[in-house]
Structure formats: C-alpha cells, structure tokens
PAKERO-732701 format. One record per atom (N, C-alpha, C): x, y, z; residue in one letter. Coordinates in steps of 0.001 Angstrom, whole numbers, plus 500000, padded with zeros to 6 digits. Layout:
<sites>
XYZA ...
</sites>
This chain:
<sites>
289900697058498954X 290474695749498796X 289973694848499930X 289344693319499566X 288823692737500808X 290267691921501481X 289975692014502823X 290899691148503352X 290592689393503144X 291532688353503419X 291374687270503228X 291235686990505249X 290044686050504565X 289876685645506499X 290074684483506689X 290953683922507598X 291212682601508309X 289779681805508931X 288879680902508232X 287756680678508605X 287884678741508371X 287294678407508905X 287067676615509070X 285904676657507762X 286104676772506637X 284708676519505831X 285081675210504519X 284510675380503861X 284556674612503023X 283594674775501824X 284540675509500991X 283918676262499881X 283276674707499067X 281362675362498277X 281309674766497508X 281378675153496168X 281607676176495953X 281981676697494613X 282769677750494187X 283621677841493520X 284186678986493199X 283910680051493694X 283041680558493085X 282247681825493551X 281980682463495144X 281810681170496013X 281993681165497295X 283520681591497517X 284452680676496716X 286034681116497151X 286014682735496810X 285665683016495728X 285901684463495478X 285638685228496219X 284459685244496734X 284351686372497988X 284998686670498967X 285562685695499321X 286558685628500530X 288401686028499489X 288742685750498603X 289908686193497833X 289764687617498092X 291500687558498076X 291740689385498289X 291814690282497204X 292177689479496052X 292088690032494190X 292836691384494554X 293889691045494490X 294976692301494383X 294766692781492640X 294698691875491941X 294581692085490377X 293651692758489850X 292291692761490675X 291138693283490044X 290648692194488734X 290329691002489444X 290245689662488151X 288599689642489030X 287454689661487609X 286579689377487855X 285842688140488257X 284600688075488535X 284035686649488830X 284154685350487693X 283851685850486333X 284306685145485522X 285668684421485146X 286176685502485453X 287862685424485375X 288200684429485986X 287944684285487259X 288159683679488528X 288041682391488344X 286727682008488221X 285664680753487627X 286791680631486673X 286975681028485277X 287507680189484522X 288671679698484838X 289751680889485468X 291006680092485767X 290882679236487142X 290360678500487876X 290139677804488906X 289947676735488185X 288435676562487153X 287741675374486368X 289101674980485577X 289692675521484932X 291184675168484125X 292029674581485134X 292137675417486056X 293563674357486884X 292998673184487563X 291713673170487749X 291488671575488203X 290966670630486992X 291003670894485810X 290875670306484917X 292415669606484779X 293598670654484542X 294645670289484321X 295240669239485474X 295300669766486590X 295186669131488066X 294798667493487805X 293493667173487511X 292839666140487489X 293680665068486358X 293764665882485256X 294086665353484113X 295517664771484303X 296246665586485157X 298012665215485453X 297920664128486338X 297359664004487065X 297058662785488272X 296465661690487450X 295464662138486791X 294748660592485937X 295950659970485266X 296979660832484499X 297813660654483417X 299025659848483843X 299729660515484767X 300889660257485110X 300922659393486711X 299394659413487290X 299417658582489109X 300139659374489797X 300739660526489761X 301666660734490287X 300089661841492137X 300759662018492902X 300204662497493998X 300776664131493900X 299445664541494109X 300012666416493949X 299551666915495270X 300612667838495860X 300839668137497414X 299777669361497527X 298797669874498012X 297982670847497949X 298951671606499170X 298677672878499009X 299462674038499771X 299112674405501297X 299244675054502104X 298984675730503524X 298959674437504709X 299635672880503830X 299519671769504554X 298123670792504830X 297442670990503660X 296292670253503141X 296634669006502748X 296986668698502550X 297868666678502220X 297903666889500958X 297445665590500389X 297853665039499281X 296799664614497930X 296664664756497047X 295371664474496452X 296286663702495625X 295163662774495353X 295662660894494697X 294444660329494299X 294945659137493298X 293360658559492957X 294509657255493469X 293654656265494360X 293573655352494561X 292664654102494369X 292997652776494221X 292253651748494030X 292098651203494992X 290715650880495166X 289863649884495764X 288256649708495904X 288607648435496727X 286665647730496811X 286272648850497276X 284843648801496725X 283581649564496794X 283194648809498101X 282528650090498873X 281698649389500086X 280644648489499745X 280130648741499166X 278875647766498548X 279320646960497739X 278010645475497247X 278571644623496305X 278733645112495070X 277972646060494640X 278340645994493205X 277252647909493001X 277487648615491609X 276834649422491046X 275863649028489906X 274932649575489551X 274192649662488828X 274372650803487747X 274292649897486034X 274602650959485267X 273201652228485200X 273279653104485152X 272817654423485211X 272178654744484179X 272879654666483166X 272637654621481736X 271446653840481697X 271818652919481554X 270884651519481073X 269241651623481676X 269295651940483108X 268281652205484009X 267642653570483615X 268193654370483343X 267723655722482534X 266853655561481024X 267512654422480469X 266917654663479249X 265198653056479471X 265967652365480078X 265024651135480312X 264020651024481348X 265037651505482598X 264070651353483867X 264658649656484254X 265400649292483843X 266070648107483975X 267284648194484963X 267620647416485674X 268679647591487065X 269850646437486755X 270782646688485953X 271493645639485344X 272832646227486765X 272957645022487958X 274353645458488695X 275643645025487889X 276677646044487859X 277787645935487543X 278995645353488338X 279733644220487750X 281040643770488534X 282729644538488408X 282562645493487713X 283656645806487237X 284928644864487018X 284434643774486051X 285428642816485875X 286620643597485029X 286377644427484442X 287721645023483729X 289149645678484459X 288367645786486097X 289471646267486902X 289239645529488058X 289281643887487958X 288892643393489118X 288067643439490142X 286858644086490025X 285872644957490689X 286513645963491597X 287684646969491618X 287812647559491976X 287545649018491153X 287548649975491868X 286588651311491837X 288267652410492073X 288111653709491129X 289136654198491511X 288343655405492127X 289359656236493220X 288842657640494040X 289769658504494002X 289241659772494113X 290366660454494441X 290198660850496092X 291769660822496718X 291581660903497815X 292800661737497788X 
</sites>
C-alpha cells in the first residue's frame, strides 16, 4: 500500500495525483481518471448553474467564477482566424465586455 506524502506540488493531471494516492480500494488508473473527470465536471457544472462558491478541503479556499475586465482591450475570435486567417477583435458587448474566471 503506498503512503500519501505531504509535498508542495501541483498536480497536472490525474494520473500524477494517482501516484501519490494511497488507494486503500485497489481502484485502478482508469477508475481514478474517470471518477476525478466526473466530479469536476459536476463541480464545474454546479458553480456555472447555481454561482454558488464551493469550499475545497485541507483549507484550499474557495473556487468561484467571477466577473470582470480582461487585462487587455479586447480578444480575438479564434474560430474566425482559424478558418480565415482574419483577426476580427471581440468586445464582448453581450456581457458588457466583461470576461468570466474561475477563481
């Protein structure tokens, strides 16, 4: 059974978390991956839905999507430039040019 180690890291993928998990269950890599990819699907989806702020555990704060200005003046659609090669900047007049994040 692996022990869990107290380390300053910052997983970038699942798979990274897994190695370090202690899997008392005997839940494989897949396993793992899927139920992680599900709860931050659901996670994401409850915050988009309801605004509400969800408290992450061991005293990690708070995860929230908040509004506001973009550091820069404006984005460029992606799309458009992908298919054209054309650089059309965007104002986001539909939300006042504000930009939402999760923070």
């Amino acid at each position: 059974m692996k022990q869990t180690q107290k380390v300053n890291k910052c997983y970038t993928s699942e798979l990274e978390a897994f190695d370090t998990y202690a899997n008392p269950y005997n839940i494989s890599k897949d396993d793992y991956t899927l139920i992680a990819k599900t709860f931050n699907n659901i996670l994401m989806n409850e915050i988009i839905e309801t605004g509400k702020a969800f408290s992450l555990p061991a005293g990690l704060g708070n995860l929230t999507i908040l509004k506001k200005k973009p550091f820069d003046k404006a984005k460029f659609d992606y799309k458009l430039y992908k298919e054209t090669g054309q650089k059309l900047w965007t104002k986001n007049m539909h939300s006042e040019g504000l930009v939402a994040v999760y923070i």
